[in-house]
KOLTITI-532532 format. One record per residue (C-alpha): x, y, z; residue in one letter; residue number from 0. Coordinates in steps of 0.25 Angstrom, whole numbers. Each point is the difference from the previous one (the first is absolute). Layout:
BEGIN
+-------+-------+-------+-----+-----+
!    c1 !    c2 !    c3 ! res !   n !
+-------+-------+-------+-----+-----+
!     X !     Y !     Z !   a ! NUM !
...
+-------+-------+-------+-----+-----+
***
This chain:
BEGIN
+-------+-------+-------+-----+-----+
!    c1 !    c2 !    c3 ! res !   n !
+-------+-------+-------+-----+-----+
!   -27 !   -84 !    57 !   x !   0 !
!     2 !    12 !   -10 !   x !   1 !
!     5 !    13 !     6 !   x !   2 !
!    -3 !     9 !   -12 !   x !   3 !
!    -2 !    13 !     6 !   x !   4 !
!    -6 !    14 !    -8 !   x !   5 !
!     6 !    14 !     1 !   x !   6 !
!    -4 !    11 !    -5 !   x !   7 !
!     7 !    12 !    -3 !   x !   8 !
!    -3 !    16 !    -5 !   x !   9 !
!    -2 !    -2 !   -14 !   x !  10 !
!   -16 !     0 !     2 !   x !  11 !
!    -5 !     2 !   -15 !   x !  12 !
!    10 !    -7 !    -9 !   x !  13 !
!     2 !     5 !   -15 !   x !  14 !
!     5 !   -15 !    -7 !   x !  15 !
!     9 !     7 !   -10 !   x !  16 !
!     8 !     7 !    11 !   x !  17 !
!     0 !   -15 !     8 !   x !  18 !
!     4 !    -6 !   -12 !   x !  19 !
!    12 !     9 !    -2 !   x !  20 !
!     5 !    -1 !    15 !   x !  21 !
!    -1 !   -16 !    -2 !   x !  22 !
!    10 !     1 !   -10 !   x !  23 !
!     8 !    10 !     7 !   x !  24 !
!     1 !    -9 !    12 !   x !  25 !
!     2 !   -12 !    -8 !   x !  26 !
!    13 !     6 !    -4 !   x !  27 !
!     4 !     1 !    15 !   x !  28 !
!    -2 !   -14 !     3 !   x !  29 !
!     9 !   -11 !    -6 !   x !  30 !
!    -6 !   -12 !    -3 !   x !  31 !
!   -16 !     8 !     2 !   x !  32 !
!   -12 !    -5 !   -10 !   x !  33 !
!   -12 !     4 !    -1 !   x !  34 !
!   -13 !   -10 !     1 !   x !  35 !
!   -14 !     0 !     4 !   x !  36 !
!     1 !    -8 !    13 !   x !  37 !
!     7 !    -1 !    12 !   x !  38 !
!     1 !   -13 !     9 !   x !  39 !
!    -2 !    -5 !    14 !   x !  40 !
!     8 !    -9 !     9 !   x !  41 !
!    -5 !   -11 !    -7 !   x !  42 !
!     2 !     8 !   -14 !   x !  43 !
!   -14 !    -3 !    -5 !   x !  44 !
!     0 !    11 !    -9 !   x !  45 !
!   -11 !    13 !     4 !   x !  46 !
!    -4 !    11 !   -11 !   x !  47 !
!     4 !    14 !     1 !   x !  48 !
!    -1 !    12 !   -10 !   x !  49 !
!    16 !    -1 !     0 !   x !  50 !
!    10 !    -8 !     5 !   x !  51 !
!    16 !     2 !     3 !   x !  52 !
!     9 !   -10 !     2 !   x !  53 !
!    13 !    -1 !     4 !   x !  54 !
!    11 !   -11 !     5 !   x !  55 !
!    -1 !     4 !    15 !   x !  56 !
!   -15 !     4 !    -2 !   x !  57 !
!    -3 !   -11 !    -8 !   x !  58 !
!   -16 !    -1 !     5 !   x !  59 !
!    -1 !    13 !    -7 !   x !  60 !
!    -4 !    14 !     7 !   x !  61 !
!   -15 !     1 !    -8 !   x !  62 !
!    -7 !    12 !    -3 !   x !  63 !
!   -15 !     4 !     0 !   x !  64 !
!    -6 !    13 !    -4 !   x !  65 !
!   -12 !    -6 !   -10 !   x !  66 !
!   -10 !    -4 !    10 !   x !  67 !
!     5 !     6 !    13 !   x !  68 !
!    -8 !    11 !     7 !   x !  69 !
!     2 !    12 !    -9 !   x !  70 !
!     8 !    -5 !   -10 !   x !  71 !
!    13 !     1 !    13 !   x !  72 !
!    12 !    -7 !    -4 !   x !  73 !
!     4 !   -13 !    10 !   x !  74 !
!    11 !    -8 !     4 !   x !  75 !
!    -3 !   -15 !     1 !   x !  76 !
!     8 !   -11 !     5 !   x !  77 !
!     7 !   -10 !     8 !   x !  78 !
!    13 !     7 !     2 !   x !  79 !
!     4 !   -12 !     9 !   x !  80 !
!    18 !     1 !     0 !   x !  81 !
!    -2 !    11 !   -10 !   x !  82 !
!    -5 !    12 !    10 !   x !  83 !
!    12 !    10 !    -4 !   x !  84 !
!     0 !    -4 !   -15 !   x !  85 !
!   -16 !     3 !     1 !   x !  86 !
!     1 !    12 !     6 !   x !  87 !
!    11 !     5 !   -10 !   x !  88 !
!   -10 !    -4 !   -12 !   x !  89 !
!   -11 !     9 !     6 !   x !  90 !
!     8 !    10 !     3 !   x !  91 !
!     5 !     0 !   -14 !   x !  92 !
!   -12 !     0 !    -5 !   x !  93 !
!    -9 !    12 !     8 !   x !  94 !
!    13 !     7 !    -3 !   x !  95 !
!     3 !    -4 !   -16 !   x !  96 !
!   -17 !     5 !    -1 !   x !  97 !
!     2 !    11 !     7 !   x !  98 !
!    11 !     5 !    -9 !   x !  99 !
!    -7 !    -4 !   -13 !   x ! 100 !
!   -14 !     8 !     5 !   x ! 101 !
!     8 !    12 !     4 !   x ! 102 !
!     8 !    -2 !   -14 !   x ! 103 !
!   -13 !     0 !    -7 !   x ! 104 !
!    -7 !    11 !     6 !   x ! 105 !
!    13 !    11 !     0 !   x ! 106 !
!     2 !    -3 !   -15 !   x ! 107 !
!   -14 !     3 !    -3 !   x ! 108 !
!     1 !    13 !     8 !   x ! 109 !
!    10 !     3 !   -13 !   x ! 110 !
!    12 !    -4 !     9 !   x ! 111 !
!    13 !    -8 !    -4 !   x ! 112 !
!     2 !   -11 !    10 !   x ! 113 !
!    11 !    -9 !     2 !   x ! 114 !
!     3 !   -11 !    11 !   x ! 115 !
!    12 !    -5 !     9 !   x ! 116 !
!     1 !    -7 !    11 !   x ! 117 !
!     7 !     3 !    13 !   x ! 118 !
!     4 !   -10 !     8 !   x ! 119 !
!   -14 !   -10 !     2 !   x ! 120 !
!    -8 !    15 !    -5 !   x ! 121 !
!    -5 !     2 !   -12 !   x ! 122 !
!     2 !    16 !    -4 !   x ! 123 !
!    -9 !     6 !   -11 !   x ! 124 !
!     3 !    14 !    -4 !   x ! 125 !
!    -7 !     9 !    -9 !   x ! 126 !
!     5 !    14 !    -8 !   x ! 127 !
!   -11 !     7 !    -7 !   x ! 128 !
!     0 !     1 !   -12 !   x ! 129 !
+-------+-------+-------+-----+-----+
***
């Protein structure tokens, strides 16, 4: 029996180039993470999702669906079974590393200069008008 649960989380209309750039940003936090198109169940047949991502602990793969989820929202799927902290850290990564990038985006095209750090498991973006 499978145990591949959904979540959903505050992005509710996802802009793919902002995702895409907080993939690779969460990519660099994770050793070992790829990226794919599917995640697997207890039995790892293989189950399509928009995006994928792997890593040794998490290796069923926390999926991602946005592009046929009720208003375009953003999704966790997955069988997070012996893998729940390492999960957890992904999502969290993630709503945060797009957060940061949206917040990024829209600051510079308010004529901002913006730059980025992290502090501790926070991302910190701070702009100066230019």
């Amino acid at each position: 029996m499978s145990h591949i649960s959904t979540q959903t989380c505050n992005i509710k209309t996802v802009n793919e180039a902002v995702l895409q750039q907080a993939i690779e940003m969460v990519v660099q936090q994770f050793p070992g993470m790829t990226v794919d198109k599917h995640i697997l169940d207890f039995d790892h047949s293989k189950i399509p999702v928009d995006c994928a991502l792997h890593t040794p602990k998490a290796h069923r793969g926390v999926g991602l669906n946005w592009k046929q989820t009720l208003l375009n929202r953003l999704e966790f799927t997955g069988d997070d079974w012996n893998a729940g902290e390492e999960f957890e850290a992904i999502r969290t990564a993630l709503v945060q590393a797009y957060q940061a990038v949206a917040v990024n985006r829209a600051m510079t095209m308010l004529g901002y200069q913006v730059s980025g750090s992290r502090a501790g498991a926070n991302l910190v973006v701070a702009g100066v008008r230019a």
